[in-house]
N, C-alpha and C positions, 0 to 999 in steps of 0.2 A: 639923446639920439646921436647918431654916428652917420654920416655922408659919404662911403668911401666913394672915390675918384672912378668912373669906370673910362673915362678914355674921352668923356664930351662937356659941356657944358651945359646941357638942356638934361640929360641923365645921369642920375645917381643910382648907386645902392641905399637902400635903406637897414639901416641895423638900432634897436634899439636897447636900451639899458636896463637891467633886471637885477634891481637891487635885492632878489632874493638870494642872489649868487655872485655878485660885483662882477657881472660882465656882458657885453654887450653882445645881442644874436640878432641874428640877419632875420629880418625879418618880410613882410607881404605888406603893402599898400592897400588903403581901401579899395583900389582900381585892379585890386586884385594880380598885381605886379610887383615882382621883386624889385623894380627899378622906376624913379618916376624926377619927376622935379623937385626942387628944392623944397620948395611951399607946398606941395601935399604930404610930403616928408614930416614938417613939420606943423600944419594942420593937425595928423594924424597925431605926433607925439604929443601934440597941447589936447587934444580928444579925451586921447589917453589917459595920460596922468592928472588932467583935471576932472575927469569923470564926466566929457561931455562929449557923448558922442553926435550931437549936430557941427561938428568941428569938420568930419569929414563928410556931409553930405552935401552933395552937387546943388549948389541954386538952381530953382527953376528957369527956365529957361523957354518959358512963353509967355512973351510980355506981349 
């Protein structure tokens, strides 16, 4: 996956890698955003390419 710089330190782009083509395309966040934190960035690319998609879903959150 690829991080470009958009101007902050809490947001990024996200872009990932398509070894169908050697190149990387900008891609969407589970959150449905082209732009998020680091770590759902990468949540999302470990999802992905390990074939697991409980990687991006939000814990619950009623304890």
């Amino acid at each position: 996956m690829r991080l470009p710089y958009l101007g902050s330190a809490r947001i990024w782009g996200f872009a990932i890698y398509l070894a169908s083509n050697g190149k990387y395309q900008d891609s969407v966040l589970p959150s449905c955003n082209p732009t998020g934190a680091p770590g759902e960035a990468l949540d999302c690319a470990c999802g992905l390419y390990l074939a697991d998609p409980t990687a991006w879903k939000q814990p619950p959150t009623n304890f």
